[in-house]
C-alpha positions as CSV (number, residue, x, y, z in Angstrom):
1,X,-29.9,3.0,6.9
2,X,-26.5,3.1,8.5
3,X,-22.9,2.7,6.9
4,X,-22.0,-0.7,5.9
5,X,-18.7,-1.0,7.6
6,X,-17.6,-4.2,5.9
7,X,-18.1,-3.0,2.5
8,X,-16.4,0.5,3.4
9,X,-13.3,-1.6,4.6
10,X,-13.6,-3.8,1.8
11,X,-13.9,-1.0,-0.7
12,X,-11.2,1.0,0.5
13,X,-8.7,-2.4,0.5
14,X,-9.7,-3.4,-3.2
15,X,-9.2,0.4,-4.3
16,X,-5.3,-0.1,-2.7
17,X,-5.2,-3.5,-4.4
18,X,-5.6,-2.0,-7.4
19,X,-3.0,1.2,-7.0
20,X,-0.6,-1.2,-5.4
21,X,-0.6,-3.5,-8.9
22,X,-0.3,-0.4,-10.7
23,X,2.5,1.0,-8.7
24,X,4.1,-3.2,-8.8
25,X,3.6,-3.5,-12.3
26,X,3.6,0.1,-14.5
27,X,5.5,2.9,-11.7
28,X,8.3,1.4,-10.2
29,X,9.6,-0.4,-12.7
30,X,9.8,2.6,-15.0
31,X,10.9,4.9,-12.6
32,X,14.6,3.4,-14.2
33,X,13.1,5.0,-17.3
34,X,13.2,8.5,-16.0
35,X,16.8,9.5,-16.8
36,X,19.6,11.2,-14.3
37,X,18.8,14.5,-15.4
38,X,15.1,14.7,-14.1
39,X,14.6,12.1,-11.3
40,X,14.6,14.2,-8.8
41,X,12.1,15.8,-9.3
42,X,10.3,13.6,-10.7
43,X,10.4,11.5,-7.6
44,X,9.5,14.6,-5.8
45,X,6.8,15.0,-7.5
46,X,5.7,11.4,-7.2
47,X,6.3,11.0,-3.6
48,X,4.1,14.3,-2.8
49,X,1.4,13.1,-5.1
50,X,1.1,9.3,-3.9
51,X,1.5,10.6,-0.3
52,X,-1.6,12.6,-0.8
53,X,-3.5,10.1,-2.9
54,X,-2.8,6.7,-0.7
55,X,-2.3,8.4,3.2
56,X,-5.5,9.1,3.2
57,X,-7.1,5.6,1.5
58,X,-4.5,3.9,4.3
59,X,-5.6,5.6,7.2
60,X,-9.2,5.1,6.2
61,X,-8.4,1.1,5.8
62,X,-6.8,1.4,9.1
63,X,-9.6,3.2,10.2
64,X,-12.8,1.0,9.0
65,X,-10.8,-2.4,10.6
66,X,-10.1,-0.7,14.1
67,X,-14.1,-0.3,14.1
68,X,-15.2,-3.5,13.0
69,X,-12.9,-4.9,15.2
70,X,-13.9,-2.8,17.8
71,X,-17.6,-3.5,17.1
72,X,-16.8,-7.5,17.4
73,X,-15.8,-8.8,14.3
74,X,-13.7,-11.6,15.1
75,X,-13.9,-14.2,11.8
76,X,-10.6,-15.8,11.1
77,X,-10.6,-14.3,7.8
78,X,-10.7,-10.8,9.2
79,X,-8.4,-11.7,11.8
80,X,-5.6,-12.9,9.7
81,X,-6.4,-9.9,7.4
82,X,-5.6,-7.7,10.4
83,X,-2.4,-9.5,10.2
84,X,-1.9,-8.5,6.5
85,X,-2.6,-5.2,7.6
86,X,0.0,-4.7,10.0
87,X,2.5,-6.4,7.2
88,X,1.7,-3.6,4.9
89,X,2.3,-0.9,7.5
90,X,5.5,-2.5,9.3
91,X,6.3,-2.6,4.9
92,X,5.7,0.9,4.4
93,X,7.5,2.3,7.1
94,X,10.5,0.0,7.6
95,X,11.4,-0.5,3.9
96,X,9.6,1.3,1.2
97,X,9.6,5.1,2.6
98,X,13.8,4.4,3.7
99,X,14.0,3.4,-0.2
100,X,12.2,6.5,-1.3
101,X,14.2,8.8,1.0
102,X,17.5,7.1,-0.8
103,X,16.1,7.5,-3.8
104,X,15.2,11.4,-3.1
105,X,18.8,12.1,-3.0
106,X,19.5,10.4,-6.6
107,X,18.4,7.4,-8.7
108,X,20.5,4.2,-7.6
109,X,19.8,1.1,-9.2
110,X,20.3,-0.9,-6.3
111,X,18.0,0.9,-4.3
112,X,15.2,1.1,-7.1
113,X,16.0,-2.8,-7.5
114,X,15.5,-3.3,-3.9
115,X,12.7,-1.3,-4.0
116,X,10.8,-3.0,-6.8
117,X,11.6,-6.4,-5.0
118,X,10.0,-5.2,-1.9
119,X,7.2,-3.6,-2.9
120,X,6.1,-7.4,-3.7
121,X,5.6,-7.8,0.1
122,X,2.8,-5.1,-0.2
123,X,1.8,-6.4,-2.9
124,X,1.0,-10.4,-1.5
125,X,-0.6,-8.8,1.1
126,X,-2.9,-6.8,-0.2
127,X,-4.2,-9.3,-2.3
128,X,-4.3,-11.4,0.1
129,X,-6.5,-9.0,2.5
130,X,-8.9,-9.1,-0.5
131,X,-9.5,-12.5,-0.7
132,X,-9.8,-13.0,3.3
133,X,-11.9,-9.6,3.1
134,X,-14.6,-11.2,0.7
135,X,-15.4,-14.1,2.5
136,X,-16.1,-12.4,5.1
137,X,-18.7,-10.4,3.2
């Protein structure tokens, strides 16, 4: 009995789902919370930590859709999740990791605002890649 690829990918995108609400909902809105005096290394700290935590769970996502794709899935659902997919990463590295590198050199309110309003695009998509994700289980 072989790896289920479809439920690997599909794990892996519902276990980003739910660190992506929790970052949405609990992290980044309290990172306002933190006060001057400790925010930088607090975010730091953060950055280091999520880096490690949700690279690897990304590139594993990444990785488990380039091999069904590559081993012929083709359902619309999964198709337009690969869409979603490249939303999150053109995301990621056009507007949440600037934000966190303006917000490494200080807290800014704009920027954290910005940030917070952003992260919504993640957010939507990744939801999104769940739903298209389980009908195609």
């Amino acid at each position: 009995m072989g790896l289920n690829w479809n439920l690997a990918h599909f794990a892996t995108t519902c276990a980003l789902l739910g660190l992506i609400w929790l970052v949405q909902i609990v992290v980044y809105p309290l990172m306002n919370r933190v006060g001057a005096d400790h925010f930088n290394l607090w975010h730091s700290h953060y950055t280091s930590a999520m880096g490690s935590c949700v690279g690897p769970m990304m590139l594993a996502e990444l990785g488990t859709a380039a091999w069904l794709l590559f081993s012929g899935k083709r359902e619309p659902a999964f198709l337009v999740s690969l869409g979603l997919l490249a939303v999150i990463w053109f995301s990621t590295a056009f507007i949440q990791v600037p934000l966190h590198h303006q917000l490494s050199q200080g807290f800014d309110p704009i920027t954290h605002e910005k940030l917070v309003t952003t992260n919504w695009i993640r957010t939507a998509a990744w939801t999104l890649r769940v739903l298209c994700l389980f009908f195609c289980l």
